[in-house]
N, C-alpha and C positions, 0 to 999 in steps of 0.2 A: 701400673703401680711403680712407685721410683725405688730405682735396683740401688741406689750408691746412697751412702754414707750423708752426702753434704746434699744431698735430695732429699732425703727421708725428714733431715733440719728442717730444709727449709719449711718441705710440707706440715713439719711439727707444728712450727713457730708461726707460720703465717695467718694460725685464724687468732691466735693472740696476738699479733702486731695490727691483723686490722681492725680487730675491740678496740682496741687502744688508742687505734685512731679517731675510731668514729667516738669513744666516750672523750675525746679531748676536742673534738670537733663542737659536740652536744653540748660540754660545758662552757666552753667559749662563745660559745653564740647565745647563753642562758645570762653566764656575766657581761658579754655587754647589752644584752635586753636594758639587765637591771640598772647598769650602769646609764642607757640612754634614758631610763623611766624614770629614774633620781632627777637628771639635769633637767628634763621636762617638767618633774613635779616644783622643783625649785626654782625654775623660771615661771611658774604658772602663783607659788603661794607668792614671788616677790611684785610680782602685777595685782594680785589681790591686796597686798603688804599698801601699795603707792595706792593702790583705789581706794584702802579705806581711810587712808591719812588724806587724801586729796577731801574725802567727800564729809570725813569726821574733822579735820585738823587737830588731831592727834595720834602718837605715836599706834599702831596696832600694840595687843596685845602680843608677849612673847608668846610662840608654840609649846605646848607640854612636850618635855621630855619622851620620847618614845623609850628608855630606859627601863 
């Protein structure tokens, strides 16, 4: 068990610094998930976008608001 002052700290603090890391770790790799899943869905509706004007010769419909 730790005798001193600035040991007793650290073992205070250390299981809250490694939460902290590991919930900033978790949320990091959540937002760029989402972040990669946007760029994928937006390159995928703007290849449907070109397919149906290619195959309609006219503009697509604009998308509904997610709002």
């Amino acid at each position: 068990m730790p005798h001193g002052v600035v040991t007793g700290v650290i073992f205070a603090l250390t299981p809250t610094v490694v939460v902290g890391l590991i919930f900033w770790f978790v949320m990091r790799a959540i937002m760029r998930a989402d972040r990669s899943e946007r760029a994928a869905y937006a390159k995928v509706e703007a290849e449907e976008r070109a397919r149906f004007e290619r195959e309609h010769g006219v503009p697509a419909p604009a998308p509904a608001s997610a709002e």
